[in-house]
C-alpha positions in Angstrom: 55.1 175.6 -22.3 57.5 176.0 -19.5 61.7 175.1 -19.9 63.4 174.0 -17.3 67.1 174.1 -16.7 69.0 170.4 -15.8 70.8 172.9 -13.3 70.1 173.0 -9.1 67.6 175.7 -7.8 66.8 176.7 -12.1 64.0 177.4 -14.3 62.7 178.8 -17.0 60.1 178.8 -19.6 57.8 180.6 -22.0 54.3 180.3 -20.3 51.1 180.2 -23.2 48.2 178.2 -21.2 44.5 178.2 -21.5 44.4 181.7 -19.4 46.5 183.6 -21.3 44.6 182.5 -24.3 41.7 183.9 -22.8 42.8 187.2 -21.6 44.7 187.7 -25.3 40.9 186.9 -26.5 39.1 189.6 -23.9 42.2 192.4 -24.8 42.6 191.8 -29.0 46.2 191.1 -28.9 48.4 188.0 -27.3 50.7 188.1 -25.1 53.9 186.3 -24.4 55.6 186.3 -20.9 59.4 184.5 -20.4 60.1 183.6 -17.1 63.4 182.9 -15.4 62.0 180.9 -12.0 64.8 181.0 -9.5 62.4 181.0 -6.0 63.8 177.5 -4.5 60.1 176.7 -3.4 58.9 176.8 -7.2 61.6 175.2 -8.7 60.6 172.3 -6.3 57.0 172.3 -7.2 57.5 172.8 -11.1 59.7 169.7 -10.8 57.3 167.3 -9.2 55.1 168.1 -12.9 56.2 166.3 -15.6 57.6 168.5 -18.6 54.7 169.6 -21.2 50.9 170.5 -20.8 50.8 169.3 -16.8 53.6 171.9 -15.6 52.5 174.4 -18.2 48.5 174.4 -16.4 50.1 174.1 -13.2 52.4 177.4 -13.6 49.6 179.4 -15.1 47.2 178.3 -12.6 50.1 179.4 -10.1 50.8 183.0 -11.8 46.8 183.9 -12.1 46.6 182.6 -8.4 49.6 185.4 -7.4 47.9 188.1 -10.0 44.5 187.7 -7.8 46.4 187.9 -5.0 48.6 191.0 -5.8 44.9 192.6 -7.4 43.1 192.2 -4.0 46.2 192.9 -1.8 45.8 196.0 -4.2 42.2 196.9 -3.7 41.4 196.6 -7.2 39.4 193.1 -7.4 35.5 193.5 -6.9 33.2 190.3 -5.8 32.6 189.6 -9.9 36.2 189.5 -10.7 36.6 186.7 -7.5 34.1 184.7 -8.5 34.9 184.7 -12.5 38.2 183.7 -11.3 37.0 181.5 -8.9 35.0 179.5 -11.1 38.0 179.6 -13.8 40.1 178.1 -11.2 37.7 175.3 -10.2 37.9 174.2 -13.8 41.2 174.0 -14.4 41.8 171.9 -11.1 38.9 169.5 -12.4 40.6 169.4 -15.7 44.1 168.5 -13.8 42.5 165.8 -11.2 41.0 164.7 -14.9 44.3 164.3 -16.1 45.9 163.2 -13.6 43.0 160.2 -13.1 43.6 159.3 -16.5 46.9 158.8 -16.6 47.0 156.7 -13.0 44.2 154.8 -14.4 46.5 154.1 -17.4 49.3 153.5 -15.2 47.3 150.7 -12.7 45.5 148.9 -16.0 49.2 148.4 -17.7 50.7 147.2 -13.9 47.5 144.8 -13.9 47.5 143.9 -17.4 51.4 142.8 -16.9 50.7 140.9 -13.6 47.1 139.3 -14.4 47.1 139.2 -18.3 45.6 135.7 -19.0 48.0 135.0 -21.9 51.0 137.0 -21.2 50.5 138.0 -17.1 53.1 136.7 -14.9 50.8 135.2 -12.3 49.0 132.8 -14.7 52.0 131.6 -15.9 53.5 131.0 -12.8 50.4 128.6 -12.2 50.8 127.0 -14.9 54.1 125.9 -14.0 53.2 124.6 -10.9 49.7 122.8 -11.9 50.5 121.3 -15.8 52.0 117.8 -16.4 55.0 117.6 -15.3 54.7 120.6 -13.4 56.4 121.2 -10.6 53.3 120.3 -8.1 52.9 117.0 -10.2 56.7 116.0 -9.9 56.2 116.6 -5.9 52.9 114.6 -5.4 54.3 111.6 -7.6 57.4 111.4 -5.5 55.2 111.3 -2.1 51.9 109.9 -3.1 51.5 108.1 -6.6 54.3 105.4 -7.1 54.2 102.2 -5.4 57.4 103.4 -3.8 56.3 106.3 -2.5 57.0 107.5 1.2 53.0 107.5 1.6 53.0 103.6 0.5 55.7 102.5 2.6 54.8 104.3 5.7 51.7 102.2 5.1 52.9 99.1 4.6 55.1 99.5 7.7 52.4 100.8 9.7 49.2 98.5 8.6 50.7 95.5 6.6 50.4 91.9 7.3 53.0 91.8 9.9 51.9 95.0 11.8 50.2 95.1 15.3 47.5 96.4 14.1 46.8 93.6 11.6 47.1 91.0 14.4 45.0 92.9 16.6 41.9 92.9 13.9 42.5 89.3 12.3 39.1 86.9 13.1 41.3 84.1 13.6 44.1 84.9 15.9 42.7 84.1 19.9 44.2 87.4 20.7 42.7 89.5 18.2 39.9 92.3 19.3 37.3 90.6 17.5 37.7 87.3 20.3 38.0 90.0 23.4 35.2 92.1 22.6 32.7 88.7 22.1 33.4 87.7 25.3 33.3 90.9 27.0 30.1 91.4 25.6 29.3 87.7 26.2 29.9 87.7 29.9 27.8 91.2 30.4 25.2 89.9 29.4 25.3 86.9 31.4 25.6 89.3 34.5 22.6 91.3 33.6 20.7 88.7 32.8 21.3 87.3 36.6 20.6 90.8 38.3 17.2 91.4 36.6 15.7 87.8 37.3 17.0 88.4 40.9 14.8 91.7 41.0 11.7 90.4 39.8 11.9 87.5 41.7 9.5 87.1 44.7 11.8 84.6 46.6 13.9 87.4 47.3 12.9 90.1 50.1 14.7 92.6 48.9 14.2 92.3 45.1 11.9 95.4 43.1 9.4 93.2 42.9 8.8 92.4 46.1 9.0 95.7 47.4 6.7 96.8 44.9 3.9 93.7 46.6 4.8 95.1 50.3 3.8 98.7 48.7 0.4 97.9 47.8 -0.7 95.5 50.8 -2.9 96.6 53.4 -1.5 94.2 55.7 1.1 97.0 56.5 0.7 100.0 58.1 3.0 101.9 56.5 2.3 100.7 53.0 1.6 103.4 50.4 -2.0 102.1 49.6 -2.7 101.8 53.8 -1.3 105.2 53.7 -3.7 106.6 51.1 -6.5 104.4 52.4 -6.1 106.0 55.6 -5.9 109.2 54.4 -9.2 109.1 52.2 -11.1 108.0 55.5 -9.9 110.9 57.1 -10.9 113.2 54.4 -14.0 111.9 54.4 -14.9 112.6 58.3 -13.4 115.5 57.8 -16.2 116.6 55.1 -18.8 114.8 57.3 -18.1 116.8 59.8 -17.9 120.3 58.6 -21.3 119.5 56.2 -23.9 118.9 58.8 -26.1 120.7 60.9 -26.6 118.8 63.5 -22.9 119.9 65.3 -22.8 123.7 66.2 -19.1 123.7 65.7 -19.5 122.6 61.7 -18.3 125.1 59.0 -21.9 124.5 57.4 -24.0 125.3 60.8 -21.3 128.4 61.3 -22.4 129.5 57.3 -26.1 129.3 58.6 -26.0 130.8 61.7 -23.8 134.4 59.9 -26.6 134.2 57.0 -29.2 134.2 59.7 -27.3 137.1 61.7 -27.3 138.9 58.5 -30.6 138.4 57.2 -31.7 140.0 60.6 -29.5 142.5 60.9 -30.4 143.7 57.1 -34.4 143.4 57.9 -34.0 145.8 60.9 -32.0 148.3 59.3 -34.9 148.0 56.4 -37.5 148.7 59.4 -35.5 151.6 61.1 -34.8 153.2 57.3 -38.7 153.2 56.6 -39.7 154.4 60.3 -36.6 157.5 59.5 -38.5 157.8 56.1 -42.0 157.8 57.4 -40.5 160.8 60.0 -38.7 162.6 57.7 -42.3 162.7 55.0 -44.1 163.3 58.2 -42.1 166.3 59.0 -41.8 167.5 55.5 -45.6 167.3 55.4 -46.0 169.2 58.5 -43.3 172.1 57.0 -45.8 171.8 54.1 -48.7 172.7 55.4 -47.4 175.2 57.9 -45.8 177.5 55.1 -49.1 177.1 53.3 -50.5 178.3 56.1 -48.2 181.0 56.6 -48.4 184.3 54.3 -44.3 184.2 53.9 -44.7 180.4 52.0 -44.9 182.0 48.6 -41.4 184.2 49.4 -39.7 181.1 50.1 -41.6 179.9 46.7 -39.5 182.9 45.3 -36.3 182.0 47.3 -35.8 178.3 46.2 -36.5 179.0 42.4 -33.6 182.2 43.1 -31.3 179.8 44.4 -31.7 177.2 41.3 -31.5 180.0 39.1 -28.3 181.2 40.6 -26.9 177.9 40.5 -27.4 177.7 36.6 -26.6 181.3 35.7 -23.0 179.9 37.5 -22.6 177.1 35.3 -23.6 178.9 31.9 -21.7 181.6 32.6 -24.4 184.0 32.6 -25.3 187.0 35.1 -28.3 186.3 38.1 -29.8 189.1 40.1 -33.0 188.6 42.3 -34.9 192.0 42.0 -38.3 191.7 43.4 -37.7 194.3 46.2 -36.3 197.1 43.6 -38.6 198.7 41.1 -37.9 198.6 37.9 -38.4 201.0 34.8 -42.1 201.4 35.2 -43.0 203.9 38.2 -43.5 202.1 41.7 -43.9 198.6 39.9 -41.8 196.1 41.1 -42.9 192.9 38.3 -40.0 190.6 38.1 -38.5 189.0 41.1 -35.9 187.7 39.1 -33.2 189.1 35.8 -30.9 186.8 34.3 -28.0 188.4 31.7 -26.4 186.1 29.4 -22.7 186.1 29.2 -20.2 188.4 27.0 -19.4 184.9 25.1 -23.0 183.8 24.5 -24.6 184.7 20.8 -26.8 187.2 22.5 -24.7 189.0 24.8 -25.9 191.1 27.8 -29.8 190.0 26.6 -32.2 189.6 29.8 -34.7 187.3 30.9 -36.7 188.1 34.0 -38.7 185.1 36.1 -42.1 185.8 37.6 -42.7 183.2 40.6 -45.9 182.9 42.4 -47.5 180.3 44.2 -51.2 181.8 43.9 -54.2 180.2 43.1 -56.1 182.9 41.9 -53.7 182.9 38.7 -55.0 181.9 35.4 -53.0 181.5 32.2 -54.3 184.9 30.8 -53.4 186.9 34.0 -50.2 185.0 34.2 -49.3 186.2 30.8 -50.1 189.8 31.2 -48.4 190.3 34.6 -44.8 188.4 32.3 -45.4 191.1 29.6 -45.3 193.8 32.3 -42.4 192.3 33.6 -40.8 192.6 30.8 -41.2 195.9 30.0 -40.3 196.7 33.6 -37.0 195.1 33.7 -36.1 195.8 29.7 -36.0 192.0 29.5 -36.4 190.1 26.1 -37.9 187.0 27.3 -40.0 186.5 30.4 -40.7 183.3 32.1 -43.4 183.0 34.5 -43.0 180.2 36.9 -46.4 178.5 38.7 -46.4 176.4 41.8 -47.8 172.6 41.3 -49.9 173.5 44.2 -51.4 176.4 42.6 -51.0 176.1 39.1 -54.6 175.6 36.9 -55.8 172.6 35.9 -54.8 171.3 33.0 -52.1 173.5 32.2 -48.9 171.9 30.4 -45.4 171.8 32.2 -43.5 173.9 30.0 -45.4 176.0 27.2 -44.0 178.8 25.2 -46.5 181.7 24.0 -44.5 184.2 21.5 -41.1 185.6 23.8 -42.9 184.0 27.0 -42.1 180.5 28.9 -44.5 179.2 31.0 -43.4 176.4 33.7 -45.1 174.3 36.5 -42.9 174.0 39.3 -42.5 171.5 42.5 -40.3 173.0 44.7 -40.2 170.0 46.9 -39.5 167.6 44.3 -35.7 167.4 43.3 -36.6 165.9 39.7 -38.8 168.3 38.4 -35.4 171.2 38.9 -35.0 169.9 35.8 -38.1 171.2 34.2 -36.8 174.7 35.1 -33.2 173.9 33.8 -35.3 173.6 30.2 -37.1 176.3 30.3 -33.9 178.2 31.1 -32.1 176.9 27.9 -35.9 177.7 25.9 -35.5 181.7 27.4 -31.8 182.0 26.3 -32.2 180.4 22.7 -35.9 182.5 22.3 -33.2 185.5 23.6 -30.8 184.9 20.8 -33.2 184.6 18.2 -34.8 188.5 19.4 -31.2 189.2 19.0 -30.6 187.8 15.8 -33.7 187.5 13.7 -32.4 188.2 10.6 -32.3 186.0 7.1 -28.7 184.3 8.0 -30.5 182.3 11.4 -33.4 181.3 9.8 -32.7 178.0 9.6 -31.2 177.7 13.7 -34.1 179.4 14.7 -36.1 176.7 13.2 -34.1 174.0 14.4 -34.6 176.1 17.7 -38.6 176.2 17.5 -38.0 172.3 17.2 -36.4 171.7 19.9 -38.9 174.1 22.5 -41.5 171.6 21.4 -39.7 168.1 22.2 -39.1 170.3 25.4 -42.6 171.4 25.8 -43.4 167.5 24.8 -41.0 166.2 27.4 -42.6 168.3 29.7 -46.2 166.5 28.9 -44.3 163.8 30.4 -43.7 165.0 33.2 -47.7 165.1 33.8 -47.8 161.8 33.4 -45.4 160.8 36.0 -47.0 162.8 38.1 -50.1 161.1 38.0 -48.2 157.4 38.0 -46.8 158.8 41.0 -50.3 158.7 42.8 -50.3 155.2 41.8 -46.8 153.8 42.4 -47.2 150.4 42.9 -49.3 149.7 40.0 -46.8 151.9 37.9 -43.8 151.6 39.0 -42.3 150.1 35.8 -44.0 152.7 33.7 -42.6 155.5 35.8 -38.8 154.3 35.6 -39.2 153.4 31.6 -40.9 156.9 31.2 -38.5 158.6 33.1 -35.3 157.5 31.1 -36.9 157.9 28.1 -37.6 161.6 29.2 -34.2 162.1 30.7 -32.4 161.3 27.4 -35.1 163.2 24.9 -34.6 166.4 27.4 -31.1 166.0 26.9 -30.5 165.7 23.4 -33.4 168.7 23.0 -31.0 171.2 25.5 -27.8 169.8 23.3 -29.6 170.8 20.3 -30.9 174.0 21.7 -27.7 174.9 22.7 -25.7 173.9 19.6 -27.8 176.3 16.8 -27.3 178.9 20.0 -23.5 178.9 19.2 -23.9 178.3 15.7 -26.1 181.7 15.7 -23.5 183.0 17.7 -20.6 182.4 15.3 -22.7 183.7 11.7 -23.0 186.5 13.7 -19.6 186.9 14.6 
């Protein structure tokens, strides 16, 4: 409790709030602190509390406030201390805006309760005073509105009685009512229109709508709308005559014919000059032909053009090319192998070699051919060989693509652009064949057999190859056959090298 003296710039009190309580608690004993307040600025607050339990929590909360203070302006409060008294002060602020809620909640409902009280408030019964019988309201409307002598009823009277202007001015009976004006008003409007439209649909008159309308649609005049249009269809008509008929040069139709014709010619001489420049170009081609046949450097160029297809692959797989037929290799003084290819650092067999044999020999047979590709082998350290014959000196019968163990076989046409892609298969065979020498154990079992697979829709594909070849020799008998044959072989080929090379990189990443 604090006291408080009636005197300016006083007070005093004996202070026993919740605090003090809880320190006697913590320390065994209680304590009781008399204060004299005398500070001006205190005084002032204290007084804005009312006297009791509101200025007592407000001093206390005040004096542990400047006891916190005085402890850390001392050095002797710690982070626990703050925060106990922290949390102490937090509540008793909540318990005074409590309070204080309460009480101006208290306050507002009795202000209300005194204003808007439906029985007692001074608002409802000042409406009743002004709305009941005999109200104030009532006395008001009765004096202006409800008696017969009422300022509204004689204003009326005055204004709309019998002997008002008005009432003259709407009596039926009087000659100089409205009723009588507006009849004849309406009466001679009507007599007026009724003149004007039999005048305009009268043909006596020259100038009436009707008679315009007639002058409009004669052919009589000239410059009538249906001459106009009459004379406009006829000269639409010679118009189209005109331009649709042969028999004048000048006509749009005879001008159509004449750039058809022009074309048709120009089109059937530039078909004649394109076959004679074809027939040259085969003639000239044959003649190259024959004369590296005859010459004994035909099989290096052979060797050359299956380099330079190689090279071009090796680019796009990322994958090493060397040609090596003039260098010998691990074996003394043999120089098998014209041709090492390395795969890649990222492919599943890294830094694995294939090496291509190329001859355009006759006197090859599949027996000799794979014995001089297992030399080749072991002369360049190579895990997969492919041994590459000429279609002009391969033996009879012998598939396009054929796979015996870690060796490829391929027929080859140099001089045919389509069958680059038979090497381009056997290329993807030898690199898959080369990751399954590097990674034959149990984890690729099933990609190498999904591998296997795919070499034989490859060496399948390749069977068809045959057959084109020989449709070829017979084009215009076969020429559907060849084009249905040859998309259905483009697109097997393709999924096969897809498939080849997606168990290649799955291989690739067990292995990783």
């Amino acid at each position: 409790m604090v006291m408080v003296d009636k005197s300016p710039g006083r007070a005093f009190g004996t202070l026993q709030p919740l605090e003090v309580a809880r320190s006697r608690a913590a320390a065994g004993a209680a304590l009781t602190v008399t204060l004299e307040v005398t500070d001006p600025e205190l005084v002032v607050e204290l007084r804005r509390r009312a006297e009791g339990e509101d200025r007592d929590r407000y001093a206390m909360a005040a004096l542990r406030l400047g006891v916190l203070a005085l402890r850390a302006a001392s050095g002797q409060v710690d982070a626990s201390a703050m925060r106990e008294a922290g949390v102490a002060l937090i509540g008793e602020v909540r318990e005074l805006l409590s309070a204080r809620g309460v009480e101006i909640t208290e306050r507002l409902s009795a202000t209300l309760t005194q204003f808007l009280d439906p029985q007692s408030g001074v608002l409802p019964q000042r409406i009743r005073s002004l709305v009941q019988h005999d109200g104030e309201l009532d006395r008001m409307l009765r004096a202006h509105v409800g008696s017969e002598d009422s300022v509204l009823a004689r204003s009326l009277a005055t204004h709309l009685g019998e002997g008002s202007p008005l009432f003259k001015l709407l009596s039926p009976t009087d000659a100089a009512g409205m009723r009588a004006q507006l009849g004849k008003t309406v009466e001679d409007a009507l007599l007026e229109q009724r003149k004007h439209i039999l005048r305009e649909f009268s043909l006596d008159q020259k100038d009436s709508a009707l008679s315009r309308l007639v002058a409009e649609f004669s052919l009589d005049d000239d410059a009538s709308a249906l001459s106009r249009l009459s004379q406009m269809l006829s000269a639409t008509s010679e118009q189209i005559s005109k331009n649709l008929t042969l028999d004048d040069d000048s006509s749009a139709l005879s001008r159509l014919r004449r750039e058809l014709l022009s074309t048709i010619e120009r089109l059937a001489q530039g078909n004649v000059e394109f076959q004679s420049q074809v027939r040259e170009t085969l003639a000239r081609l044959d003649s190259r032909k024959k004369e590296e046949a005859r010459t004994p450097t035909h099989g290096i160029a052979f060797e050359e053009r299956l380099g330079a297809l190689l090279a071009d692959e090796a680019h796009r797989l990322g994958d090493l090319y060397e040609a090596i037929g003039d260098t010998t290799g691990a074996i003394k003084q043999c120089r098998k192998g014209d041709h090492v290819i390395e795969l890649g650092a990222d492919s599943a067999a890294a830094h694995a070699r294939i090496v291509w044999e190329a001859k355009e020999k006759q006197s090859y047979s599949l027996r000799s051919a794979l014995e001089e590709i297992d030399e080749a082998r072991r002369n360049r350290q190579a895990q997969v060989g492919v041994f590459v014959f000429s279609s002009k000196a391969a033996p009879e019968n012998l598939e396009t693509l054929q796979r015996h163990g870690s060796d490829v076989v391929v027929v080859w046409d140099s001089d045919d652009a389509t069958s680059d892609l038979i090497v381009r298969a056997a290329y993807s065979l030898a690199r898959a064949l080369a990751v399954r020498e590097r990674r034959a154990d149990h984890t690729s079992q099933v990609a190498i057999a999904e591998i296997e697979r795919a070499a034989r829709g490859i060496e399948r594909q390749m069977g068809y190859l045959d057959e084109v070849r020989k449709w070829a020799e017979t084009v215009k008998g076969h020429g559907e056959k060849i084009a249905e044959r040859s998309s259905r072989m483009a697109e097997e080929l393709r999924r096969d090298v897809e498939r080849l090379d997606a168990h290649v990189a799955s291989i690739r990443l067990v292995g990783e």
